[in-house]
C-alpha positions in Angstrom: 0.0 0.0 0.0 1.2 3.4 -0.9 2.7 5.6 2.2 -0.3 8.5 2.4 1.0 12.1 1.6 -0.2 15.4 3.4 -0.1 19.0 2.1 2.1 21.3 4.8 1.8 25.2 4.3 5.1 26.5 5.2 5.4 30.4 6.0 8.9 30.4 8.2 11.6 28.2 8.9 10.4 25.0 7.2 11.2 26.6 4.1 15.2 26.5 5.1 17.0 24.0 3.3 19.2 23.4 6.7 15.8 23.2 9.1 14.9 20.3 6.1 17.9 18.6 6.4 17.8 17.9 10.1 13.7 17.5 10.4 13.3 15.4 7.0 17.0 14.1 6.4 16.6 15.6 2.2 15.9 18.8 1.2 12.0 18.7 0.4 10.5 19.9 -3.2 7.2 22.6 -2.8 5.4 24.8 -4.9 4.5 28.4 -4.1 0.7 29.4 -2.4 0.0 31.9 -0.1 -2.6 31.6 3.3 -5.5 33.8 3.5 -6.8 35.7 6.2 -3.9 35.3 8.3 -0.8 37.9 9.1 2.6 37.3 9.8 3.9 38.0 13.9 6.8 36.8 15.7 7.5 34.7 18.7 10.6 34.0 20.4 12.1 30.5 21.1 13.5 29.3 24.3 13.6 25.6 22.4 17.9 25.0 22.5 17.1 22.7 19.6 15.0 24.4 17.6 17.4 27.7 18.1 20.5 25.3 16.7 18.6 24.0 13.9 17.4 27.2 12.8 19.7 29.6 13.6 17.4 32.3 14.9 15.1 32.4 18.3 12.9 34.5 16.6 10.3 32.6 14.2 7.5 33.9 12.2 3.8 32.6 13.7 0.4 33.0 11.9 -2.1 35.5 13.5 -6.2 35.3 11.9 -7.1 38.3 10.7 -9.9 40.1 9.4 -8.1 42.4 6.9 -9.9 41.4 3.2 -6.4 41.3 1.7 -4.5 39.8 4.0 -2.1 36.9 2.9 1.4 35.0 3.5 3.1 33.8 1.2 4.8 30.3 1.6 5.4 27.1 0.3 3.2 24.1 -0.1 4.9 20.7 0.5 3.8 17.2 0.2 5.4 15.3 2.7 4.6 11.7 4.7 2.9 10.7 7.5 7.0 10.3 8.6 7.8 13.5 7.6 4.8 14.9 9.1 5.5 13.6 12.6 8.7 14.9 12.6 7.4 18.1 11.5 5.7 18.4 14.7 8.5 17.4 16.8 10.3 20.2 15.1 7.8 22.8 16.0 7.6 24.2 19.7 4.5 24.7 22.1 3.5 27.9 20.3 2.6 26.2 17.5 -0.4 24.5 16.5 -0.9 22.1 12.8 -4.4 23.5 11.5 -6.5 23.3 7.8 -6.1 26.7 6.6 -7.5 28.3 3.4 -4.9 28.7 0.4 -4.9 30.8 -2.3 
């Protein structure tokens, strides 16, 4: 039976070939899309891991919005159940895997 594949909007550091590299072991192939109704904010990261991997303690973060032309732009990846779990290890506390609109 074929592994089952899930579309992952990536706005921020997912989008790093290095971040890819240590969460997925390969650099992973995406097309571009952009969110809707969303903005871009910041959080800070007290992860020591996350920091390393990335490079930065400060990550972007989705906020809803109700702005009519609000949009970030990303990419849209199709990764594995695997990949997707190790997605989520990735990500810290602050962050939350939702279904989201895309252009």
């Amino acid at each position: 039976m074929p592994e089952r594949t899930a579309l992952v909007f990536s706005y921020g550091t997912h989008r790093r070939p290095e971040v890819q590299r240590t969460t997925f072991g390969r650099e992973l192939n995406g097309r571009p899309d952009a969110i809707v109704g969303y903005e871009l904010d910041y959080v800070t990261i007290t992860d020591p891991h996350v920091i390393a991997t990335s490079g930065s303690d400060r990550h972007p973060i989705l906020r809803p919005t109700d702005r009519p032309d609000a949009a970030v732009q990303g990419i849209v990846f199709a990764i594995s159940d695997a990949d997707l779990a190790a997605a989520d290890d990735y990500e810290v506390d602050d962050y939350r895997r939702v279904a989201v609109p895309l252009r």
